[in-house]
C-alpha positions in Angstrom: 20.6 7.5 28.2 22.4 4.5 29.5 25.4 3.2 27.7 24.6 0.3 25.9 27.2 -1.6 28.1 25.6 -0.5 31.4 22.1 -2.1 30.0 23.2 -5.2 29.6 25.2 -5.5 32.8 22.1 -3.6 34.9 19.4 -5.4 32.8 20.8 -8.6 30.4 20.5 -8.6 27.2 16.9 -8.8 27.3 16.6 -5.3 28.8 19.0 -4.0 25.8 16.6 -5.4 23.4 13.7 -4.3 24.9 14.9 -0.6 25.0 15.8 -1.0 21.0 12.5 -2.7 19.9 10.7 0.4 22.3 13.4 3.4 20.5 12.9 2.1 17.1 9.2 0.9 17.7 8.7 4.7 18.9 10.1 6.7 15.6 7.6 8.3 14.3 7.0 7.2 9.9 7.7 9.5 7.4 5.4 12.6 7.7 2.6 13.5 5.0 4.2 16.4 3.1 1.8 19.0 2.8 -0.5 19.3 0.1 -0.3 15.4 -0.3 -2.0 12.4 1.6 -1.9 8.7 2.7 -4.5 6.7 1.9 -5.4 3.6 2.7 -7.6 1.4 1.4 -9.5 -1.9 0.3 -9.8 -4.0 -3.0 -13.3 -6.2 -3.3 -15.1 -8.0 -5.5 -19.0 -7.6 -5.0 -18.6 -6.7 -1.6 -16.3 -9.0 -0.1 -12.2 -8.5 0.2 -10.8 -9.9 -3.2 -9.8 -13.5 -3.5 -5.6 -13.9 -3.1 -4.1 -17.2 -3.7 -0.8 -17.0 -1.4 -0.5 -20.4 -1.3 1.9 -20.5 -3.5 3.6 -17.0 -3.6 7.1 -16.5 -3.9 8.4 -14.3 -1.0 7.8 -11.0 -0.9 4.9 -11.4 -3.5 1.4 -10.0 -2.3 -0.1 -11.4 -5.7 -2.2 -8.3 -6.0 -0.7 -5.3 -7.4 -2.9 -1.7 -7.3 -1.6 1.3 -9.5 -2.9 4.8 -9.4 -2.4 7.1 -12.5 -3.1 10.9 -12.3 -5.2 12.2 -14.2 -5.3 15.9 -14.8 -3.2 18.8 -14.1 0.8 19.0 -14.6 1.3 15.5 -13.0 -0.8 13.5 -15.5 0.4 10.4 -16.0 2.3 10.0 -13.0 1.7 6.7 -11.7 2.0 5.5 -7.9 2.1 2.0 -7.0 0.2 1.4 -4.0 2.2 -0.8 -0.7 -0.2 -4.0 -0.3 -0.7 -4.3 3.6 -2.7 -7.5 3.5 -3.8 -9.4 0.2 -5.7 -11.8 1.7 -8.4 -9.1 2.4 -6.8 -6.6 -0.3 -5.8 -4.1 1.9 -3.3 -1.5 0.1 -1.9 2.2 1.0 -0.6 4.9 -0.8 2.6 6.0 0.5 4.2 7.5 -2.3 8.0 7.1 -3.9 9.5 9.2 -1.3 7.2 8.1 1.4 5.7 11.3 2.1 2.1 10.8 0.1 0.5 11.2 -2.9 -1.1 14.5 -4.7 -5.5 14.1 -3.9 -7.1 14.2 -7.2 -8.4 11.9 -10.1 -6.8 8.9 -10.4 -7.3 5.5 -13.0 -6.9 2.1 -10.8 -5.0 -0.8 -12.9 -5.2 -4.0 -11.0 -3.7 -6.9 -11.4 -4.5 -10.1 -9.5 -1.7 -12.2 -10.0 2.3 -13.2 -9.0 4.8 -10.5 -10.5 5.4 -12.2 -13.8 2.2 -14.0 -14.2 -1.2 -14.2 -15.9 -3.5 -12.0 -15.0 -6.6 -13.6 -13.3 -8.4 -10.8 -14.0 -7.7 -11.3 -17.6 -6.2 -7.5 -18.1 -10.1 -6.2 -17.5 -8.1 -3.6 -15.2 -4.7 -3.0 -16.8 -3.4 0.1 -17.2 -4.4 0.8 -20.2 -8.0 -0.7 -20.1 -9.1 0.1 -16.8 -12.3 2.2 -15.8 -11.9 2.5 -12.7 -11.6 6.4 -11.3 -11.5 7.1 -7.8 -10.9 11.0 -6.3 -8.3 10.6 -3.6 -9.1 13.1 -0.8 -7.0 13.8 2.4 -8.0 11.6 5.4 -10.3 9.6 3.2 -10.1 5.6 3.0 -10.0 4.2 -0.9 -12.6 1.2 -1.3 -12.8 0.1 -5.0 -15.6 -2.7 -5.7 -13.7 -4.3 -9.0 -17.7 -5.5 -9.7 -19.1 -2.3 -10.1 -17.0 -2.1 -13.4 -17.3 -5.6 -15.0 
């Protein structure tokens, strides 16, 4: 590889940047350790993606926060917050704390449809310690939770 020096004289600074944004744009994320997956998935309400004010968000704020909880075996308990993608259509995935996944199993859902801090629009219907909702997180499998299916 080029010095950086000889890029910019060869190509400008533009040509620099454009080899950094294609290097960094190239690494690979971290990898799915095994026994664990990376699911993504979708939070709606009778079919549709689940309504986000972000009008008025403070930065950095998705407004929607997802939780998984294990249930069962040695990890019970164990909660995993899921990385909201896109609130305004209540996309989510579940990376894990190290960035390598999350265990499949049983899992409770708490959501919370509000800025950190805040009221709960959903009026604590799907807190963590009121929530129905149990999904079964399999490997390569998509999470879609319908929040009306359990009001």
């Amino acid at each position: 590889m080029m010095p950086a020096i000889r890029l910019v004289q060869r190509f400008g600074l533009s040509g620099l940047c454009l080899c950094l944004f294609v290097v960094v744009g190239c690494s690979n994320p971290a990898p799915v350790a095994e026994g664990r997956t990376k699911p993504r998935g979708r939070i709606l309400d009778n079919g549709l993606p689940i309504k986000v004010d972000t009008s008025n968000l403070p930065p950095g704020d998705p407004g929607l926060q997802v939780t998984f909880i294990k249930i069962g075996g040695v990890d019970a308990g164990t909660e995993y917050e899921a990385t909201i993608t896109d609130s305004t259509n209540g996309s989510f995935e579940l990376i894990g704390t190290d960035g390598k996944g999350i265990p499949p199993g049983e899992y409770r859902v708490a959501i919370v449809l509000a800025p950190f801090g805040s009221n709960d629009l959903l009026k604590g219907k799907f807190s963590r310690e009121k929530s129905k909702i149990h999904v079964e997180v399999k490997p390569n499998e998509n999470v879609v939770i319908d929040i009306a299916k359990y009001k």
